[in-house]
C-alpha positions in Angstrom: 0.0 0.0 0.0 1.4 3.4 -1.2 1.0 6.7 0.2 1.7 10.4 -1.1 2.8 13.1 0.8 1.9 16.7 0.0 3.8 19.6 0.9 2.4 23.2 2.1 3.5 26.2 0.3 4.6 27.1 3.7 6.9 24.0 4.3 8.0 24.7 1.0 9.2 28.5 1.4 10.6 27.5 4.3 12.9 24.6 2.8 13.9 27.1 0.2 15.2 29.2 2.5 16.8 27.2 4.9 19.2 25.8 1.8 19.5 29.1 1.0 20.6 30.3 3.7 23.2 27.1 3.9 24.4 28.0 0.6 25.1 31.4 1.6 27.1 30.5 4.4 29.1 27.9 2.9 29.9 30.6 0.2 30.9 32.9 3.3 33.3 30.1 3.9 34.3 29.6 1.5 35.3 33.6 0.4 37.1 33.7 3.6 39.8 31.4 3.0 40.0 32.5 -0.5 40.8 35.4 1.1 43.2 34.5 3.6 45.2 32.0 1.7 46.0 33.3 -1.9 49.0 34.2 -4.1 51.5 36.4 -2.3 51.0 39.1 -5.0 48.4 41.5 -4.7 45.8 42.4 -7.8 47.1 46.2 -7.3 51.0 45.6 -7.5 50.0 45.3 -11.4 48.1 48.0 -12.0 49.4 49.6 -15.8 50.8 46.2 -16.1 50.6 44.2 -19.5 49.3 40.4 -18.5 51.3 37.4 -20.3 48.7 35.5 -20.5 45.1 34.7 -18.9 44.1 31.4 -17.0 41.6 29.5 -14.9 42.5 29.1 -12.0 40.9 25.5 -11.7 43.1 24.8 -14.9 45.9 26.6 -14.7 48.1 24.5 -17.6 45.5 26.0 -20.0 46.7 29.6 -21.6 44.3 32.2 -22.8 45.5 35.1 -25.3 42.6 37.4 -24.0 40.2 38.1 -20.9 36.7 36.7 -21.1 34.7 33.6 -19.5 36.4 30.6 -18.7 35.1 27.9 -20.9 35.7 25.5 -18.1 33.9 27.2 -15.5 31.6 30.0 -14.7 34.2 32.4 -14.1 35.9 34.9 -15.6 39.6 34.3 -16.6 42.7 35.7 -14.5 45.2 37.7 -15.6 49.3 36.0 -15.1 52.1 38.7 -15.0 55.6 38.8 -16.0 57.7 38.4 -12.8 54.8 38.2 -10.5 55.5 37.5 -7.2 53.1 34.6 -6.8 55.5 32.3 -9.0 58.5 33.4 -6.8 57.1 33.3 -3.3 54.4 30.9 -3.5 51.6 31.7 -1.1 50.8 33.9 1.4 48.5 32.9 4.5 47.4 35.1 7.3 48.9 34.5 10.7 45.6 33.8 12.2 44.2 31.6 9.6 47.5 29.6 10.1 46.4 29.1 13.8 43.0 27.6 12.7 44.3 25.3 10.3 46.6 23.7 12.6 49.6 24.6 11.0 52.9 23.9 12.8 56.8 24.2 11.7 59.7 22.3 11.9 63.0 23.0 11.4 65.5 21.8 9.3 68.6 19.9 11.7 71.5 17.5 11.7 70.5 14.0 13.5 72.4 10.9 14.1 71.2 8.7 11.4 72.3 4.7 12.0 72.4 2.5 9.3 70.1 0.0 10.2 67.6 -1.9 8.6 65.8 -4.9 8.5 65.4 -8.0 5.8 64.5 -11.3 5.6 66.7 -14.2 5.9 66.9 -18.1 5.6 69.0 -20.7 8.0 71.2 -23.1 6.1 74.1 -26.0 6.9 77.6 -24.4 7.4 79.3 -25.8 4.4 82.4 -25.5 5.9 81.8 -28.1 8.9 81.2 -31.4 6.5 82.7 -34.7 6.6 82.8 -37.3 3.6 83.0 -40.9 5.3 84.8 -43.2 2.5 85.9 -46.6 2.3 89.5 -47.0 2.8 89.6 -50.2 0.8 87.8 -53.5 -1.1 85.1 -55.2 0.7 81.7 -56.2 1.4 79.4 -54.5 4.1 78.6 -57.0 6.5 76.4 -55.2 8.4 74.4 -51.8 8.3 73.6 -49.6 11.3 69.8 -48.4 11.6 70.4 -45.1 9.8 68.8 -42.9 7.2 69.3 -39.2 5.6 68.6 -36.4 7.6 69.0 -38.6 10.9 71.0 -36.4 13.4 73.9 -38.5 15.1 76.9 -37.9 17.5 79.9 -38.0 16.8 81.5 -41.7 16.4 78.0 -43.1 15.6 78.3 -46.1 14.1 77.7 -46.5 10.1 78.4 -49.8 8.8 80.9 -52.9 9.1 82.9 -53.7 6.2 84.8 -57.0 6.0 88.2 -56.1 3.9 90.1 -59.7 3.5 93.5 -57.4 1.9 94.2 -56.6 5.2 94.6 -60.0 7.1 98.0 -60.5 5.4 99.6 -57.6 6.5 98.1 -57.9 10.0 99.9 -61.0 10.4 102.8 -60.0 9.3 102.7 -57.0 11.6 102.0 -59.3 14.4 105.5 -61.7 13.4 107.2 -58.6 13.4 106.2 -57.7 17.0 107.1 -61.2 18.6 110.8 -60.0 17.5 110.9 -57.1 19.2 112.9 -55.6 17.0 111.6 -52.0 17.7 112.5 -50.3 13.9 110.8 -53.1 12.3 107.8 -53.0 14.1 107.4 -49.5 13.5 108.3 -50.2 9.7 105.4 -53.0 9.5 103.0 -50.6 11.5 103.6 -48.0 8.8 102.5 -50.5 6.2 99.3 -51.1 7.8 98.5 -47.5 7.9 99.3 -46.7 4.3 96.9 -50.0 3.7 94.0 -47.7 5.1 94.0 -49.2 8.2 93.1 -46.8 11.7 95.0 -46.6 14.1 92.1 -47.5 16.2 92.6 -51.1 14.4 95.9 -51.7 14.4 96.2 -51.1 18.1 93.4 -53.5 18.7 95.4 -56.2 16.9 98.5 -55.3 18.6 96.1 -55.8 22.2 94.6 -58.9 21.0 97.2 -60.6 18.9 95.3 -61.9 15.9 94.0 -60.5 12.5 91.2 -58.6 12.8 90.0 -58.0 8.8 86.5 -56.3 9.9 86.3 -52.7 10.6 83.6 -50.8 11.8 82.9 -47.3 9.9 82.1 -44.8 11.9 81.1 -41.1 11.8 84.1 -38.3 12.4 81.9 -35.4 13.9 78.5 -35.1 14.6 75.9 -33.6 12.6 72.8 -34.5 10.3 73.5 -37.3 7.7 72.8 -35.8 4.5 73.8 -38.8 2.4 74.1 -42.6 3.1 74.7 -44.7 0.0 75.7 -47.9 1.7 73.7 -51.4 2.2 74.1 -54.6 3.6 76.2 -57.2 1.2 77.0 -54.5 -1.4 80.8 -54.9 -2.4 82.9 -51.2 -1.9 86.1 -50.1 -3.1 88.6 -47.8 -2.2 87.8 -44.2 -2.0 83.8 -44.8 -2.3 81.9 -42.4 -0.7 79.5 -44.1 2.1 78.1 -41.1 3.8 77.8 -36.9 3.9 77.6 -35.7 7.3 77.0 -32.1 7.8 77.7 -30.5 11.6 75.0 -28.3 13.4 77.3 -26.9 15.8 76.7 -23.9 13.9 74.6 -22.6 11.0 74.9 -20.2 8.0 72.3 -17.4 8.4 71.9 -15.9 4.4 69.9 -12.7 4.7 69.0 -10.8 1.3 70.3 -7.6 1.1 68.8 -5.2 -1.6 71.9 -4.0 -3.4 70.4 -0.1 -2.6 71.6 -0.8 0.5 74.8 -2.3 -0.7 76.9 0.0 0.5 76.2 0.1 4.0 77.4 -3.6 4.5 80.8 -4.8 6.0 82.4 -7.8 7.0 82.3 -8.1 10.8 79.0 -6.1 11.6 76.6 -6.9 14.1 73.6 -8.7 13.3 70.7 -9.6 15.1 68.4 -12.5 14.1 64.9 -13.0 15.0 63.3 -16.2 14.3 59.5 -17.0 14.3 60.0 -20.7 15.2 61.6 -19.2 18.7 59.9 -15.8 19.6 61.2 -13.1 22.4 64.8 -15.3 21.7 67.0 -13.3 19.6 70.2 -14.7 18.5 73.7 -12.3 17.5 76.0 -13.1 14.8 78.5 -10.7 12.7 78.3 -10.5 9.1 81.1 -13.5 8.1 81.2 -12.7 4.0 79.2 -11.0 1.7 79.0 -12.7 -1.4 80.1 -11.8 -5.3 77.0 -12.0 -6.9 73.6 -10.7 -6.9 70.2 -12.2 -7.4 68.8 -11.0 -11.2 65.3 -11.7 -10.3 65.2 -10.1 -6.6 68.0 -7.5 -7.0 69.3 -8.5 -3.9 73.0 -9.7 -2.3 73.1 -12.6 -0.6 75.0 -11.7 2.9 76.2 -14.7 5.1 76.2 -14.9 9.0 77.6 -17.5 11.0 75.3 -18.8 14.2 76.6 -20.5 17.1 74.0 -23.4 17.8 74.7 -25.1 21.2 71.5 -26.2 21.8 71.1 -27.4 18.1 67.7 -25.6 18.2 68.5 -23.9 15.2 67.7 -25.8 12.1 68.8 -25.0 8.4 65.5 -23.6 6.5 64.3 -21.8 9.4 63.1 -18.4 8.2 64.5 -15.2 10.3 64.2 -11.6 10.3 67.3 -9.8 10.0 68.4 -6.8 12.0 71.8 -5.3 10.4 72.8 -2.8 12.9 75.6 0.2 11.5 77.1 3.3 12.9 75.8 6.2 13.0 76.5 9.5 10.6 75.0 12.6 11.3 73.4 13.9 8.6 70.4 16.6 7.7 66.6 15.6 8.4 63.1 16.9 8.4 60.1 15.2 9.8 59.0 12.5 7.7 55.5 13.4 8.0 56.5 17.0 6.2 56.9 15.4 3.0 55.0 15.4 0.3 55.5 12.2 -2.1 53.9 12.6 -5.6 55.2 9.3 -6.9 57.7 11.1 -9.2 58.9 13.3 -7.1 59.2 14.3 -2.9 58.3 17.8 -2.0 58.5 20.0 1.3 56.4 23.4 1.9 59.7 25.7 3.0 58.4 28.6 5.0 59.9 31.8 3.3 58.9 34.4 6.3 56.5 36.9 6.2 53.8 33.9 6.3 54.6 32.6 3.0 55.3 29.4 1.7 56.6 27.7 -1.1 57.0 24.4 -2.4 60.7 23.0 -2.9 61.9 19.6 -4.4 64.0 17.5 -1.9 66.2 14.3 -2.4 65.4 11.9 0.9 67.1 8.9 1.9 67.1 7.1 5.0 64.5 6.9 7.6 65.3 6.6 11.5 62.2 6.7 14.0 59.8 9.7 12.6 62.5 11.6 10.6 63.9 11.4 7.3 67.5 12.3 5.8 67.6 15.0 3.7 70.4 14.3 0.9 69.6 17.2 -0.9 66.9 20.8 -1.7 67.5 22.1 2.3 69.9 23.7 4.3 70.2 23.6 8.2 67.7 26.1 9.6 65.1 26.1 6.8 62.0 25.8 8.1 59.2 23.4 7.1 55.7 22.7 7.0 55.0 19.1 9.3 51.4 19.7 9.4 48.8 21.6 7.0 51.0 20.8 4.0 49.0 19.5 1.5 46.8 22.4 1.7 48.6 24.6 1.0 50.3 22.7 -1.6 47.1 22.2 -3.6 46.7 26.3 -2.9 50.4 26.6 -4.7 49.5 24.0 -7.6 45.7 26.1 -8.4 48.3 29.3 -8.0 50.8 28.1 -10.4 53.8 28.4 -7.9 56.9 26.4 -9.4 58.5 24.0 -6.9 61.6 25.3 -6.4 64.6 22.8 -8.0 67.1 20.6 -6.3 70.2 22.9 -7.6 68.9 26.4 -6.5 68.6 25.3 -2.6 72.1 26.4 -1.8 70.8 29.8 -3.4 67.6 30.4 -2.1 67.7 29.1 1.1 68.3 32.1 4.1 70.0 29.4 6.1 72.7 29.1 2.7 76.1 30.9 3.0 79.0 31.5 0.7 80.8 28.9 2.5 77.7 26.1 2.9 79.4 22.3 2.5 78.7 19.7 0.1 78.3 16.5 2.3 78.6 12.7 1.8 80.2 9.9 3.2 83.2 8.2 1.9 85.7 5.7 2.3 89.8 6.7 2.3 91.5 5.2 -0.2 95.0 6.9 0.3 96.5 9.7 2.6 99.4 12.2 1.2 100.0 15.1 3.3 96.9 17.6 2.8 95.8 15.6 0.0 93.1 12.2 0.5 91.8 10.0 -1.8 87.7 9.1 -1.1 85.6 6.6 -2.4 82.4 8.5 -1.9 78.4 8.3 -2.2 76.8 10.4 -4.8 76.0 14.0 -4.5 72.7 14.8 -5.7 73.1 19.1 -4.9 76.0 18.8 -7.7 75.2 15.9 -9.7 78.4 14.1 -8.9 78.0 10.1 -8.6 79.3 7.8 -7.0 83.1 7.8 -7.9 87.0 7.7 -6.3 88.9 11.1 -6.4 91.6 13.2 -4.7 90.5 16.4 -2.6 92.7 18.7 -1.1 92.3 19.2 3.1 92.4 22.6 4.2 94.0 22.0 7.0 96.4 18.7 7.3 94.9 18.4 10.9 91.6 17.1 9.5 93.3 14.2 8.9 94.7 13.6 12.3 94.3 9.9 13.6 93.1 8.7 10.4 94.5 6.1 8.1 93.5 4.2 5.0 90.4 1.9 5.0 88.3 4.3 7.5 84.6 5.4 6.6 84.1 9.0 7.3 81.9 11.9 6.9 82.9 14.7 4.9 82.4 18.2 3.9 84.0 20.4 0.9 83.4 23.5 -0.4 84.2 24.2 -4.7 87.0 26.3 -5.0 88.4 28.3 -8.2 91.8 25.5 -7.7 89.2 22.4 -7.3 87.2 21.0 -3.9 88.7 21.5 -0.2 87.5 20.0 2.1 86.8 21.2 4.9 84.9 18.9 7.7 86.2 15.3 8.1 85.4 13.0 10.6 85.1 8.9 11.6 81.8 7.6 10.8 80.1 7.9 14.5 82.3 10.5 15.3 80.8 13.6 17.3 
């Protein structure tokens, strides 16, 4: 069953005014940050001024020769000037509306970045702690031992016994040789039974019993998991057959897979940490044994080995582990990471350019440590940020048509820059000679240098003071007219 509802004129008038008067309020609104947040150029700065060019200011990529309506909206078109402030100093909001919005600055500072990170990583055998168990010479098994592959055994564990008739001869004449007592002799026929294959296990238990004793009993050297066993009962061996793999667990091979972005960061000897989900709350410590040659094609990754003690042989190859590679720290610029702005092609900050205005600039980031991230290159200690409130005025600056200022000018443009503001990176000193050193260093974005060996001159031989070849450091130089000098050196770590 349906039923209509009819509405009053009344009701009506009343409806009509109530969104009316909702409409002119949100317009109010609306007006009022218009007003408070726009281009830091004024309409009346460009008064007798010839416009380049009209725009809308929804579509601001789209030119007009002449004023008029904007075919995209229903608005009229606004006027772009040559040299207008708005393109240079971004956008201008008032102090108050600042307040309201929530706004709040950081500042651009050094912080002691570590270089640690975490990846994933996978137990396996230690390929150096394996025994081969062969026969020592032509027989026939007499009797297997109640093993299999993968059965983990003690050291001297039994394998099989293997009858080997070629040695009763010599064991007899060993034993002729005794009841001489000449002493050079014996020690002449004992030799024989050793280069026969014989242990010396055996031959002293024929010496202690006195008769021939042509069965020996193969047993395993250390103890570990059996990774192979190819022998049976009655089979015939020969010399130099291999019977059994044994592969110890004393310790174990940790491979973590490193991407090679982070490369650079590894040595031989650093500290690792290994959490494993098989034993949580129980991490285990290792240092960083090799790193090896080649990288993965398909993952991009190096393949970075860590030996594990394993007393308690709870830690079994294929285990899955999550790898904490802990490095030194540097000192280095950062900014909140929740100041930047990440557009998928590119990372950008709102710098604060005084006098409540604010500009976009392009910035080159790089590590992350807690809530900040390294700032390689685009900023300069003291600059001051936007951490909160950014993306509003961003999207105020991209309707404006403010340019985000380039990596290269930020040395320029920046009131924190000075004539004598450093080019910083980390290196690695390759050879010391007087006030000259030789660095292998990182890339520097701010010039456009990559990564690459070369000589710099020190400005002061004192730099160098305690410091010898094979150190990590952080540096600092400054271009010269006669080539870089450097002038800040120090230990990686160092304060």
């Amino acid at each position: 069953m349906s039923r209509s509802i009819t509405l009053s004129p009344a009701i009506l008038g009343a409806s009509v005014a109530v969104v009316a008067l909702a409409a002119g309020g949100l317009g109010f609104g609306l007006a009022h940050v218009g007003k408070t947040m726009m281009p830091a150029s004024a309409p009346a700065s460009n008064a007798g001024r010839q416009p380049l060019y009209w725009y809308d200011p929804m579509v601001p990529a789209q030119h007009f020769a002449k004023p008029g309506k904007s075919p995209y909206m229903d608005m009229q078109l606004v006027p772009r000037y040559a040299g207008g402030a708005d393109a240079d100093q971004g956008v201008q909001i008032d102090p108050a509306r600042q307040q309201s919005l929530g706004m709040r600055l950081a500042t651009v500072a050094r912080a002691d970045f570590a270089e640690d990170f975490t990846v994933a990583g996978q137990l396996d055998f230690n390929q150096r702690d394996v025994a081969i168990v062969q026969a020592r010479a032509n027989g026939f098994v007499q009797k297997v031992y109640a093993r299999a592959p993968d059965d983990v055994v003690a050291a001297g564990a039994p394998i099989a016994d293997i009858l080997v008739p070629s040695w009763g001869a010599a064991q007899n004449e060993y034993l002729a040789v005794r009841q001489t007592g000449d002493q050079s002799l014996e020690a002449a026929a004992c030799q024989r039974l050793v280069l026969l294959g014989m242990p010396q296990s055996l031959i002293d238990s024929v010496a202690k019993a006195g008769r021939p004793t042509t069965t020996v009993t193969i047993s395993t050297p250390i103890g570990g998991a059996i990774q192979t066993l190819d022998v049976r009962q009655g089979m015939t061996v020969t010399m130099g057959q291999t019977l059994a793999q044994i592969s110890g667990l004393s310790s174990v091979w940790l491979t973590a897979a490193v991407p090679e972005t982070q490369g650079a960061h590894i040595k031989v000897g650093q500290s690792v940490t290994a959490d494993l989900t098989a034993f949580p709350g129980e991490p285990v410590t290792g240092r960083v044994s090799a790193i090896l040659p080649t990288t993965q094609a398909d993952s991009r990754t190096l393949s970075v080995r860590v030996e594990l003690p394993n007393r308690a042989g709870k830690l079994r190859p294929g285990m899955f582990a999550t790898v904490h590679l802990d490095g030194a720290a540097s000192p280095a610029l950062s900014v909140p990471t929740e100041a930047l702005i990440r557009t998928g092609k590119r990372t950008l900050v709102m710098l604060a350019n005084g006098q409540g205005r604010f500009a976009p600039a392009e910035v080159q980031t790089g590590r992350e440590s807690g809530d900040r991230s390294e700032v390689l290159a685009g900023l300069n200690e003291g600059d001051k940020v936007v951490a909160s409130g950014q993306f509003l005025i961003d999207s105020e600056a991209s309707l404006s048509s403010v340019k985000a200022r380039p990596l290269a000018a930020a040395a320029e443009t920046s009131p924190a820059a000075t004539a004598s503001a450093l080019y910083e990176t980390r290196g690695l000193i390759e050879a010391l000679k007087g006030d000259s050193i030789t660095l292998s260093h990182e890339p520097i974005p701010a010039i456009g240098w990559p990564a690459m060996t070369m000589t710099f001159r020190l400005k002061s031989v004192a730099l160098a003071k305690g410091l010898e070849t094979g150190d990590r450091v952080v540096f600092g130089f400054n271009q010269t007219p006669d080539g870089p000098v450097i002038e800040k050196l120090q230990p990686v770590g160092g304060q």
